[in-house]
C-alpha positions as MATLAB code, in Angstrom:
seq = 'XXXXXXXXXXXXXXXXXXXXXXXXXXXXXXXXXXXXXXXXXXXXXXXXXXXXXXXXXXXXXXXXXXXXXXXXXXXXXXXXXXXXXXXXXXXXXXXXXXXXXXXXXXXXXXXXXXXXXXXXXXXXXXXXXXXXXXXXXXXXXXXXXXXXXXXXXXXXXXXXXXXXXXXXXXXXXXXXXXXXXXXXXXXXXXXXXXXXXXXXXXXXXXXXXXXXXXXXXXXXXXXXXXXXXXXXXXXXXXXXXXXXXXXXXXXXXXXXXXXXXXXXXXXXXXXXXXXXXXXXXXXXXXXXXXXXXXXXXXXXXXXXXXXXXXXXXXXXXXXXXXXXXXXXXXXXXXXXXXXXXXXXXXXXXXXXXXXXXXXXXXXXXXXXXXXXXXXXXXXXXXXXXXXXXXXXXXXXXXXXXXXXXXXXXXXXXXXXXXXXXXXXXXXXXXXXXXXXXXXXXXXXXXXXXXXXXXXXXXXXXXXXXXXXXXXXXXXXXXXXXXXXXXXXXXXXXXXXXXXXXXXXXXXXXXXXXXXXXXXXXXXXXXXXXXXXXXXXXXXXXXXXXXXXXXXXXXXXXXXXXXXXXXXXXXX';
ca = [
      54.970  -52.009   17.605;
      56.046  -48.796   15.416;
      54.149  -50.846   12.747;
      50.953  -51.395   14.477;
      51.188  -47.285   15.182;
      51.954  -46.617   11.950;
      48.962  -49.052   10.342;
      46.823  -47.723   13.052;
      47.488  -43.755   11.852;
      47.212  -44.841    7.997;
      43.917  -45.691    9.123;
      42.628  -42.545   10.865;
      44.076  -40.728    8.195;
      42.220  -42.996    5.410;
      39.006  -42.254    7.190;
      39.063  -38.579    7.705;
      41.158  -38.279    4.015;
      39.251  -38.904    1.316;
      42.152  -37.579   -0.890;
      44.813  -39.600    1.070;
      42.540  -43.039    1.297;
      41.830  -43.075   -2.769;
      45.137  -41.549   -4.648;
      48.148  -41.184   -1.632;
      47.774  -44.082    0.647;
      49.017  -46.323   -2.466;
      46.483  -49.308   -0.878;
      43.538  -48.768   -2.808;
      43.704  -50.676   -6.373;
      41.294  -50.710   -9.025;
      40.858  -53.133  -12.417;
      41.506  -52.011  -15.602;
      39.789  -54.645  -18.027;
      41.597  -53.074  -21.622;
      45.719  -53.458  -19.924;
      46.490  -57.442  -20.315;
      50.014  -56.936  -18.583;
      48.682  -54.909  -15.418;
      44.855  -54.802  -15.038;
      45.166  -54.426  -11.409;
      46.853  -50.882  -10.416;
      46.652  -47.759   -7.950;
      44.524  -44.910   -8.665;
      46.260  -42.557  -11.281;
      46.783  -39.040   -9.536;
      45.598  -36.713  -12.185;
      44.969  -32.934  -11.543;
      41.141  -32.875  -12.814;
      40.532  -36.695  -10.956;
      41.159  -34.666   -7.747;
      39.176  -31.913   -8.882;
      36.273  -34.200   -9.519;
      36.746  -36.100   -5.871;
      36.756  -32.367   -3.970;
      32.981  -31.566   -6.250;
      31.708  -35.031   -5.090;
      33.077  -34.002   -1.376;
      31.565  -30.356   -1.335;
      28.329  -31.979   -2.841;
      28.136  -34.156   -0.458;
      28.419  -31.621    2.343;
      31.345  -33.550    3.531;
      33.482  -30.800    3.489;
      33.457  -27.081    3.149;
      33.581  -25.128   -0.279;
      36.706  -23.507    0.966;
      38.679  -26.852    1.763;
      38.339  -27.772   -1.605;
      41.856  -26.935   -2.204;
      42.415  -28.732   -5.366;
      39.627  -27.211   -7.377;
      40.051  -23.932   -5.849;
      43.842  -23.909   -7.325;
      42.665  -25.815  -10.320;
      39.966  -22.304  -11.319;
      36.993  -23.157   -9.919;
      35.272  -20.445   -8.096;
      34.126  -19.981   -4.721;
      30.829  -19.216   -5.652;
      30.418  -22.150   -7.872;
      31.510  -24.187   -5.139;
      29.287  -23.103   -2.508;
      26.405  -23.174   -5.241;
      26.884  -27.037   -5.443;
      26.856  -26.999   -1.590;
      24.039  -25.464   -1.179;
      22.260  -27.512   -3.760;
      23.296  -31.082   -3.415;
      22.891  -31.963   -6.917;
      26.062  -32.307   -9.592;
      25.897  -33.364  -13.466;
      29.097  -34.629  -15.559;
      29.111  -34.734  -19.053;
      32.256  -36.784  -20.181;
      34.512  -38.081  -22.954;
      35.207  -41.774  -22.949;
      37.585  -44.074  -20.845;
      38.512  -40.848  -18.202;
      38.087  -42.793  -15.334;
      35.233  -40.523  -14.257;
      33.357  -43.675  -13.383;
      36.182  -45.203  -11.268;
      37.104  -42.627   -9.331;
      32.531  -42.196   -8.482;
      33.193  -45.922   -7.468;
      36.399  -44.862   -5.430;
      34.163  -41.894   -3.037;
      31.395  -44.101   -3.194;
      33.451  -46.587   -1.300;
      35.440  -44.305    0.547;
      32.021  -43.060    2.308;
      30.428  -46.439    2.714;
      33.119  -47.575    4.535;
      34.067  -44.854    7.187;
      30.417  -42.547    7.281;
      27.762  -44.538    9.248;
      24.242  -45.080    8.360;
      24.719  -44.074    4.545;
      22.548  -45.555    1.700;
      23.931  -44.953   -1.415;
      21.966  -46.122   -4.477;
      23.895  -46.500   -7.789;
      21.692  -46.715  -10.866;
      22.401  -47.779  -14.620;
      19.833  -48.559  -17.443;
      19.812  -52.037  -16.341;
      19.874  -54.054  -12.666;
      23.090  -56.048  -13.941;
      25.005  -53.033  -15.033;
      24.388  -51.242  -12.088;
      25.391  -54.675  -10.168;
      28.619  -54.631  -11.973;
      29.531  -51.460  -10.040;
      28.849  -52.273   -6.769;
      28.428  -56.518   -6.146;
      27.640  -58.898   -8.854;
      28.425  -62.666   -8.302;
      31.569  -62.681   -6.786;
      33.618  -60.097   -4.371;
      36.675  -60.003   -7.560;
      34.028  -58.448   -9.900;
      31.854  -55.441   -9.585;
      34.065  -52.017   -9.205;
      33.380  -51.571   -5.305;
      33.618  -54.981   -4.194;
      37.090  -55.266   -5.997;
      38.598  -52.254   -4.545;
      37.777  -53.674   -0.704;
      38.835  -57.047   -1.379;
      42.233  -56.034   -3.066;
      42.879  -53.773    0.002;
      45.257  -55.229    2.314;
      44.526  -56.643    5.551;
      45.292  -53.578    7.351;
      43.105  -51.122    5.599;
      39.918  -53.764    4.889;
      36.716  -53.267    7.277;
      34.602  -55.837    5.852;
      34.483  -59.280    4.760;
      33.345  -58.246    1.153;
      32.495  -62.244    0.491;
      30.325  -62.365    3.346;
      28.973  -58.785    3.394;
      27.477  -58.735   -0.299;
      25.066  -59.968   -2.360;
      23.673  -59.532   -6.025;
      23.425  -55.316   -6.135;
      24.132  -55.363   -2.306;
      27.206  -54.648   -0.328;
      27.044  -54.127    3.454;
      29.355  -52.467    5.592;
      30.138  -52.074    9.474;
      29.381  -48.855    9.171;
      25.662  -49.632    9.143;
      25.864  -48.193    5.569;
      24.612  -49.877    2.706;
      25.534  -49.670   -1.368;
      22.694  -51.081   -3.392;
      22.438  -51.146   -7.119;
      19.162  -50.441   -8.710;
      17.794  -50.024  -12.576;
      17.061  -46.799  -14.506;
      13.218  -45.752  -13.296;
      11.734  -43.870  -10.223;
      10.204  -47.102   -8.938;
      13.092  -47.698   -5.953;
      14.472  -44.389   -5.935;
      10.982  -43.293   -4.146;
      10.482  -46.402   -1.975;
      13.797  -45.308   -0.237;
      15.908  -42.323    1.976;
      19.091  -42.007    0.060;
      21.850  -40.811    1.360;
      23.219  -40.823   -2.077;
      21.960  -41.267   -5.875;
      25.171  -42.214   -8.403;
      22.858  -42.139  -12.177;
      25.748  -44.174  -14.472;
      25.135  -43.116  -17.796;
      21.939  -41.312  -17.295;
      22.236  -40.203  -20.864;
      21.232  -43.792  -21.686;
      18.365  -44.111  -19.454;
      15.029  -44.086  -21.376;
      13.462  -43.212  -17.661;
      16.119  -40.990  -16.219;
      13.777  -37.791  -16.237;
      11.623  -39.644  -13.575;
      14.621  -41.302  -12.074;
      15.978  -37.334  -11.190;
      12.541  -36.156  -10.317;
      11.849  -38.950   -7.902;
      15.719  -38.345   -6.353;
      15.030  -34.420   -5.425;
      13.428  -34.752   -1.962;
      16.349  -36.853   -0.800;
      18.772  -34.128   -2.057;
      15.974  -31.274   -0.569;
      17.192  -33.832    2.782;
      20.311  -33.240    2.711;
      21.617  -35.770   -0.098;
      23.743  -35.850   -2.661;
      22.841  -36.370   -6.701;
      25.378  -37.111   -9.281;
      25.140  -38.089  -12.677;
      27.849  -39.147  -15.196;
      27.535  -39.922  -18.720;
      28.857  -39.697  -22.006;
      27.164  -37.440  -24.599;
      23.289  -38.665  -25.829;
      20.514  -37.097  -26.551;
      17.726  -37.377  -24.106;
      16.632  -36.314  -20.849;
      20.035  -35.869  -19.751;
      21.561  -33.881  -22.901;
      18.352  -31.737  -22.121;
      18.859  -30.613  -18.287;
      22.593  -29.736  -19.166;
      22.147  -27.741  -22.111;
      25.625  -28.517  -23.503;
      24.995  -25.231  -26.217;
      25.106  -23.168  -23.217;
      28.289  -20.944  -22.177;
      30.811  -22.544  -20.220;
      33.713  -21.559  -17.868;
      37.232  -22.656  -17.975;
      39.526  -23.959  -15.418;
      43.486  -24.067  -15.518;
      42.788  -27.469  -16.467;
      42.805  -28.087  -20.363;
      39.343  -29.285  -21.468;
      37.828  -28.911  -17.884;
      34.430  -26.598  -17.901;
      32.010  -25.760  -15.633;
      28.647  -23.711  -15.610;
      25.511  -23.654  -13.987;
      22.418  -24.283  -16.208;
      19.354  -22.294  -16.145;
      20.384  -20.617  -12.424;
      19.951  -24.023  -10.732;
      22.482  -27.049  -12.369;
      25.798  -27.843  -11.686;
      27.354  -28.916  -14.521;
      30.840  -30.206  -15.599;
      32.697  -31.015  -18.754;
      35.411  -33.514  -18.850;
      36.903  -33.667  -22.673;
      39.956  -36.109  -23.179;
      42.337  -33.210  -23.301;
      41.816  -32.794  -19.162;
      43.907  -36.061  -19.258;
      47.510  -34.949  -19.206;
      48.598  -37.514  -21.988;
      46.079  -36.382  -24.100;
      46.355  -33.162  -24.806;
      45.894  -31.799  -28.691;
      49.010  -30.412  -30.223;
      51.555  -32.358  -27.709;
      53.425  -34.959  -28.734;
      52.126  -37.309  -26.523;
      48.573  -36.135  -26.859;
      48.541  -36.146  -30.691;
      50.046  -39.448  -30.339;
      46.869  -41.332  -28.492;
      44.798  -39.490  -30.510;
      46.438  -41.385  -33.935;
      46.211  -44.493  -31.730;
      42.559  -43.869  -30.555;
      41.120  -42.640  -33.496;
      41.968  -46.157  -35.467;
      39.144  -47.696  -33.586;
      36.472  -45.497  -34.932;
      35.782  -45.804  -38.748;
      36.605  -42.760  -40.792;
      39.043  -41.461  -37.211;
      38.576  -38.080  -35.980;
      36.578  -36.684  -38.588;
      34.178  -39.649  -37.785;
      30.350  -39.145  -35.897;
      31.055  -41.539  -33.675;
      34.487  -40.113  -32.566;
      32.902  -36.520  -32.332;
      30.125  -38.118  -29.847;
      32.009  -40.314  -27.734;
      34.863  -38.631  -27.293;
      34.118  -34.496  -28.607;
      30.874  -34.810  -26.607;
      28.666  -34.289  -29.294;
      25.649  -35.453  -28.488;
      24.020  -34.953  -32.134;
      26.865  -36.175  -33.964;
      24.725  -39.417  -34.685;
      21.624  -37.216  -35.537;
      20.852  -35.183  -38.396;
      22.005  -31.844  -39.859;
      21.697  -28.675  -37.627;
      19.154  -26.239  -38.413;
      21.687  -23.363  -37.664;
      24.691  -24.539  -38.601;
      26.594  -21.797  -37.424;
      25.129  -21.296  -33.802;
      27.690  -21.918  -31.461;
      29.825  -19.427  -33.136;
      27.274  -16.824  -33.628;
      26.268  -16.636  -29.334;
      30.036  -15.462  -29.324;
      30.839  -13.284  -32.140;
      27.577  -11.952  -33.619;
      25.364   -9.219  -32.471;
      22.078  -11.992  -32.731;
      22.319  -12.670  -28.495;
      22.608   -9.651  -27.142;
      22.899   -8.365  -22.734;
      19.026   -7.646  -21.830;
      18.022   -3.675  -21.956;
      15.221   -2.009  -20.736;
      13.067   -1.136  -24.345;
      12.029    1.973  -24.610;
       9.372    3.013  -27.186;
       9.178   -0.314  -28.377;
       6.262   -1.754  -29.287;
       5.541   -5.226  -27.492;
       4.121   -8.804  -28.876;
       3.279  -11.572  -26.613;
       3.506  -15.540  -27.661;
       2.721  -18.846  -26.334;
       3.144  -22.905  -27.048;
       1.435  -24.663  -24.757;
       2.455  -28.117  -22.995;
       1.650  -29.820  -19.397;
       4.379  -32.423  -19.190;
       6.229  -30.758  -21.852;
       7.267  -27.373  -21.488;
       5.349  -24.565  -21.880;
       6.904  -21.390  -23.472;
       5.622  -17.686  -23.169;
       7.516  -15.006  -24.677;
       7.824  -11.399  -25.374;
       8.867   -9.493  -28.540;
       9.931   -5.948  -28.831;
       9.732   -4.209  -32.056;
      11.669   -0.917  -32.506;
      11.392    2.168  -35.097;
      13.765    0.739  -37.213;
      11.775   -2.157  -37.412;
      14.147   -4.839  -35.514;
      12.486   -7.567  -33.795;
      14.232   -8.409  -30.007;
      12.875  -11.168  -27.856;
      13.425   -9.963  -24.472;
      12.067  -11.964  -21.892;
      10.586  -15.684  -21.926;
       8.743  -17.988  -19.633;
       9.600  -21.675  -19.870;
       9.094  -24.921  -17.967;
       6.811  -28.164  -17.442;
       3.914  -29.124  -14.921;
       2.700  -25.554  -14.808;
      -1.108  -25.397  -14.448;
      -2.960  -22.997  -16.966;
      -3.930  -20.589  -14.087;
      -0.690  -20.323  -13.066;
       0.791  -19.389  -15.964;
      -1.867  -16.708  -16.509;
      -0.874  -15.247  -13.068;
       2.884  -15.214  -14.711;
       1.775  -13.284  -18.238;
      -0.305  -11.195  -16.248;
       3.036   -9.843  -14.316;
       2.411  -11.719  -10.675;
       5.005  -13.654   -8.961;
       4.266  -17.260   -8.311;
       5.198  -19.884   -6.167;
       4.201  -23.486   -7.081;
       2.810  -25.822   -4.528;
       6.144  -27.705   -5.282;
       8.202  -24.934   -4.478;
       9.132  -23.409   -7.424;
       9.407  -19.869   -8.155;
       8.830  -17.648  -11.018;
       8.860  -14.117  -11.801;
       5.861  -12.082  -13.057;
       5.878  -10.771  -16.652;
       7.508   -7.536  -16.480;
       6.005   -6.377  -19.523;
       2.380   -7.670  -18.770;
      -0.578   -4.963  -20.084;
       2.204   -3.846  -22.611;
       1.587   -6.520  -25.567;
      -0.462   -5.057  -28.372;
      -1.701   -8.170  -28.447;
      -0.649  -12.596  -27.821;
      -0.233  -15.412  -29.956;
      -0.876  -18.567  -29.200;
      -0.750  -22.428  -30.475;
      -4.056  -23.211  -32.169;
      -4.477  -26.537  -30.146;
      -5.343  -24.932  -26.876;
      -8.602  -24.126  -28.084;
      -9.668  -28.024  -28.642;
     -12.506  -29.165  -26.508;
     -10.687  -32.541  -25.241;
      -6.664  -30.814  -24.897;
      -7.641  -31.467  -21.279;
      -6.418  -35.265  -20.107;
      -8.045  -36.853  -17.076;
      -4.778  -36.606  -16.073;
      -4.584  -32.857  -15.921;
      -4.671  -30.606  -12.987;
      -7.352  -28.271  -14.376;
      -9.534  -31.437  -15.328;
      -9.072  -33.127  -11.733;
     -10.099  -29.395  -10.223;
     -13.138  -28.493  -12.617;
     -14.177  -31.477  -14.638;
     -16.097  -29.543  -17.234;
     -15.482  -29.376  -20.711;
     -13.293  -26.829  -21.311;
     -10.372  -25.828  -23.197;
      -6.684  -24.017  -22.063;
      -8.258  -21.047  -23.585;
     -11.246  -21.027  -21.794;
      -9.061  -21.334  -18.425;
      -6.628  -18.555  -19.828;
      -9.591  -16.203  -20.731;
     -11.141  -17.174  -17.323;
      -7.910  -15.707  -15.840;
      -8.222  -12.807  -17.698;
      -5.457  -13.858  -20.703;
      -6.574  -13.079  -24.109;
      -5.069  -15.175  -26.983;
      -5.549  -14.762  -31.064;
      -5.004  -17.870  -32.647;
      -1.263  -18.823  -34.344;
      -0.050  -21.408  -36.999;
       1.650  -24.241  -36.393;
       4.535  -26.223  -38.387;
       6.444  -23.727  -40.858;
      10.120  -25.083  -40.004;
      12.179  -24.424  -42.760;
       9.849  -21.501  -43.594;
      11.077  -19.523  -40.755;
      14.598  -20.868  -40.584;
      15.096  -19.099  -44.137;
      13.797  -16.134  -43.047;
      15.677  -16.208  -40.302;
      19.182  -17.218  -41.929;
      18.331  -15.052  -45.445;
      16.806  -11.941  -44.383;
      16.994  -11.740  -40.492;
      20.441  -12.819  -39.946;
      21.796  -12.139  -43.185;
      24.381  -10.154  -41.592;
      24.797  -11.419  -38.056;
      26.187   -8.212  -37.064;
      23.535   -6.256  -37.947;
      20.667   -8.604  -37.442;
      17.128   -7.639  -37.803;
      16.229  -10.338  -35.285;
      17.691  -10.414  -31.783;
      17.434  -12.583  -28.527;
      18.363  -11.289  -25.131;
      20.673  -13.632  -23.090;
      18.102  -14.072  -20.099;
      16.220  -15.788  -22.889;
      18.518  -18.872  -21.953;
      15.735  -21.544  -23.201;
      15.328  -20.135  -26.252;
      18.677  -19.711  -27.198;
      19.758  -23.534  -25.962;
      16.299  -24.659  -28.518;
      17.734  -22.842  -31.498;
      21.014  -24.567  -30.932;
      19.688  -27.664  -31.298;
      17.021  -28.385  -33.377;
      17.698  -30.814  -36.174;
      16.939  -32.699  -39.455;
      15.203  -35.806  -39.004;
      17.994  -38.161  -40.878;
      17.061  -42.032  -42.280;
      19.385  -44.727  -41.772;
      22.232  -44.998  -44.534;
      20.121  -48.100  -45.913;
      16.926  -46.144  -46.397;
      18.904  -43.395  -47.547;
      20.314  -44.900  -50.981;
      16.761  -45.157  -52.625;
      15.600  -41.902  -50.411;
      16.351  -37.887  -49.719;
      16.578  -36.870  -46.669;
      13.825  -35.556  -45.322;
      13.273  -31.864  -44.814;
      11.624  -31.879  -41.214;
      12.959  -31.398  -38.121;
      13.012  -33.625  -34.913;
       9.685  -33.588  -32.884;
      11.479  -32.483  -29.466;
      12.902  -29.466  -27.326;
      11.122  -26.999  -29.542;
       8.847  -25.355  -27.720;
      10.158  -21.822  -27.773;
      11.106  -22.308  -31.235;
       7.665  -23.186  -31.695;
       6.253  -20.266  -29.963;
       8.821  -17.701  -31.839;
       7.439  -19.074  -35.389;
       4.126  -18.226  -34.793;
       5.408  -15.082  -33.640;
       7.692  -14.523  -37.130;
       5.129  -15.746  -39.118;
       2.874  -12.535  -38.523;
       5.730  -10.677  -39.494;
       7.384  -12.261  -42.870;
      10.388  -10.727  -44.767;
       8.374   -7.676  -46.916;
      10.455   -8.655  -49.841;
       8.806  -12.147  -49.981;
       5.495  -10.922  -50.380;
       6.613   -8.715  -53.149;
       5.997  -11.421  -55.390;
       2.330  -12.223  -54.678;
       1.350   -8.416  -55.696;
       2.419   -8.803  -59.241;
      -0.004  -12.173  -59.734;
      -3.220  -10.835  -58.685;
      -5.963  -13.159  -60.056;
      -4.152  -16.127  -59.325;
      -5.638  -18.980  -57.435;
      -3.484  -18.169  -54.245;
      -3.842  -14.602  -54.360;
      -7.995  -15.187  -54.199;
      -8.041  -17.713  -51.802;
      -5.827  -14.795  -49.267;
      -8.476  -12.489  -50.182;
     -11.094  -15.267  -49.195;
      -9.548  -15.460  -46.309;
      -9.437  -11.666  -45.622;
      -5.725  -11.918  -45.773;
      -3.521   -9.293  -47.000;
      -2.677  -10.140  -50.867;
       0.132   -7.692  -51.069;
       3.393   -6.526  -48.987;
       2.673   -7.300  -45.215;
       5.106   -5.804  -43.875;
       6.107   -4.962  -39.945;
       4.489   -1.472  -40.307;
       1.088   -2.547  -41.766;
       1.255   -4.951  -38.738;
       2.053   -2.564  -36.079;
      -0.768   -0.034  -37.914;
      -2.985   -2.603  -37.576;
];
């Protein structure tokens, strides 16, 4: 009898626990494929593992931001907390082999089993890899399936044989775990209670995936997305250049991206056998690092387990970025400019970003950028109503301040492509609306937006202006960036060589242009800096009048000698 009570409370308290069901109860078990002598063992209780399980539970509205007592005592704000309530949606970035995908498996389960009516879809890049999580061919297999079959009789609710099928596993709950491939496809054709994106970093479609998952989180749901470091769609929404926040817990960060994105960090040294400069730590690091070719100092180390998600790419453009948003004067707290004289510029994009932003020049001729527009699936009119200083709201929801320096700019540049007849797809808003032949800069000067025309390309141009004359001396820079320029900053951080394979390599040189992608501010800030080039480099050109290049700028009606920022701002 006193062990049917006791069986009976372990119960209750497994269903109301989520803490006590996965790591104290002792009952739940999951596989560990890489230990031959014990592959089957109890969750390992590990301060940031119950961090992570209290973030899926406030996510999940399950329970309040102030009951999450581990991640409250582990550093993590209040605020932060009831910022992921509110929001619903949660992004971790990861090392390798942290069990941040076991313990997703271990809620996942937890609520299927004891919330009713839940459907919780778990995606990877592929239906069988998303099968292998939840129920593949037989109940001993997949992650969820496992963990309910190795329970014992006591604790098990379902007859996990019986109740699944390939990507399906039912429970008596009335809830329902289904796995699904990367894409938007199934995400849309259902109500989620719950979207679990494995991996997103590898999804070629996880962009649409995300999208299509938003009214389900607007519902009430809960997103999460773990994945190791890639570049892609993923590596894009988290920004992982931008600032983060520490816990108590070594190698545990959090921030929120761009005002609206939960984000965590989980780096090896979270794991308490693995942290840098203990014995133990230094010790799996030796042991770890024989697997990757060239160890620690190795690309494929830094990515998989540093969380670099360029260490496979090529060279940065600034090298020295990360250090210079901490300990150089180049990012600077916004200020209110005053007798500054104001620039506007703009690269355009529909399903790319677009990117509007403003440049203050002062006496001393310093450049600042000091306030920027940025984001995708804007229409042209829209954006107009931005530059011109209006607040907008988007049919979709989304809200965006007015320009607060609108009427100031002396004048605004502008990519030289929105002036083509045919930049309008059939696709396009603007085209569906007015199907006439116009350009963007027929529908920004129909607005009442007046663009001169820019250049395009100039990469390494600019970048050594930028790193020999502009930020020669990064304490005193002569080009600056205000921190609510948060887009622009993340761009400069990572924009990159293009790199050829080691084969093509040996009979090549590297090439000298950068990767077509994320670079729309940095786009729009060229054209900007390319109005206003270092004075010394022009120095040159005066003392070789006559030459072919100096007559074809006078052609032109270009200036042939020093352009400097004060012929510019004399006009």
């Amino acid at each position: 009898m006193a062990g049917d009570i006791k069986s009976a409370l372990e119960r209750r308290k497994a269903e109301l626990d989520a803490h006590f069901f996965i790591f104290d109860s002792g009952y739940l078990k999951t596989k560990d494929e890489q230990d031959h002598e014990q592959p089957v063992k109890a969750v390992p209780d590990l301060p940031y593992l119950r961090v992570l399980l209290d973030c899926y539970l406030v996510g999940s509205k399950i329970i309040e931001p102030e009951s999450a007592s581990y991640a409250l005592a582990n550093g993590f704000p209040l605020d932060f907390l009831h910022f992921l309530y509110d929001g619903g949606v949660l992004f971790v970035e990861k090392s390798r082999d942290l069990f941040v995908t076991n313990i997703t498996c271990c809620f996942i389960h937890w609520r299927a089993k004891y919330k009713k009516h839940q459907l919780i879809l778990v995606q990877s890049k592929n239906e069988d890899d998303a099968a292998n999580l939840v129920y593949n061919k037989d109940a001993d297999v997949a992650r969820l399936s496992f963990q309910e079959y190795h329970l014992p009789e006591s604790m098990k609710t379902c007859n996990v044989d019986k109740a699944g099928s390939y990507c399906n596993l039912y429970w008596p709950t009335g809830s329902r775990c289904r796995a699904i491939p990367e894409g938007a496809r199934v995400i849309r054709s259902e109500h989620p209670s719950m979207v679990f994106s494995d991996e997103g970093g590898f999804q070629d479609e996880f962009s649409g995936s995300f999208t299509a998952a938003l009214p389900a989180v607007q519902g009430g749901g809960f997103y999460l997305s773990v994945s190791s470091a890639n570049p892609g769609d993923f590596e894009a929404l988290v920004k992982p250049d931008s600032p983060r926040q520490t816990s108590k817990i070594p190698g545990f960060t959090y921030r929120i991206v761009d005002e609206s994105l939960p984000v965590l960090r989980v780096h090896y040294s979270a794991h308490p056998a693995r942290v840098p400069g203990t014995e133990i730590g230094d010790r799996w690091r030796e042991i770890t690092a024989r697997r990757y070719p060239g160890g620690i100092e190795s690309p494929r180390w830094r990515k998989e387990q540093e969380i670099d998600y360029y260490a496979l790419s090529g060279q940065k453009l600034f090298p020295n970025w990360e250090i210079w948003q901490q300990k150089s004067n180049i990012i600077l707290d916004p200020f209110e400019p005053i007798e500054y004289d104001f620039y506007g510029s703009f690269d355009y994009g529909y399903r790319n970003p677009s990117a509007y932003l403003v440049h203050a020049i002062d006496r001393d001729q310093i450049i600042t950028t000091v306030w920027e527009f940025y984001a995708a699936t804007v229409e042209a009119s829209y954006i107009a109503q931005i530059i011109k200083g209006q607040d907008v709201i988007l049919p979709d929801g989304r809200r965006f301040s007015g320009n607060p320096y609108a009427g100031k700019e002396r004048y605004k540049v502008a990519d030289p492509s929105i002036w083509a007849k045919d930049q309008l797809s059939q696709q396009h808003p603007a085209y569906m609306s007015d199907r006439t032949q116009r350009s963007i800069a027929d529908i920004f000067l129909k607005n009442g937006v007046v663009f001169i025309r820019g250049e395009r390309g100039g990469d390494t141009t600019v970048a050594n202006w930028l790193l020999g004359h502009f930020w020669k001396n990064p304490d005193k820079p002569l080009y600056r960036i205000t921190r609510n320029c948060k887009s622009l900053i993340w761009e400069l951080g990572i924009q990159r060589f293009k790199e050829f394979s080691a084969m093509v390599a040996i009979n090549k040189d590297q090439p000298e242009e950068l990767v077509d992608k994320d670079n729309h501010a940095w786009d729009s800030v060229k054209m900007f800096l390319k109005r206003f080039p270092p004075a010394q480099l022009q120095k040159k050109a005066e003392k070789k009048p006559n030459t072919f290049e100096w007559w074809k700028r006078a052609a032109r009606g270009e200036p042939t000698g020093t352009f400097s920022i004060q012929r510019e701002l004399n006009g």
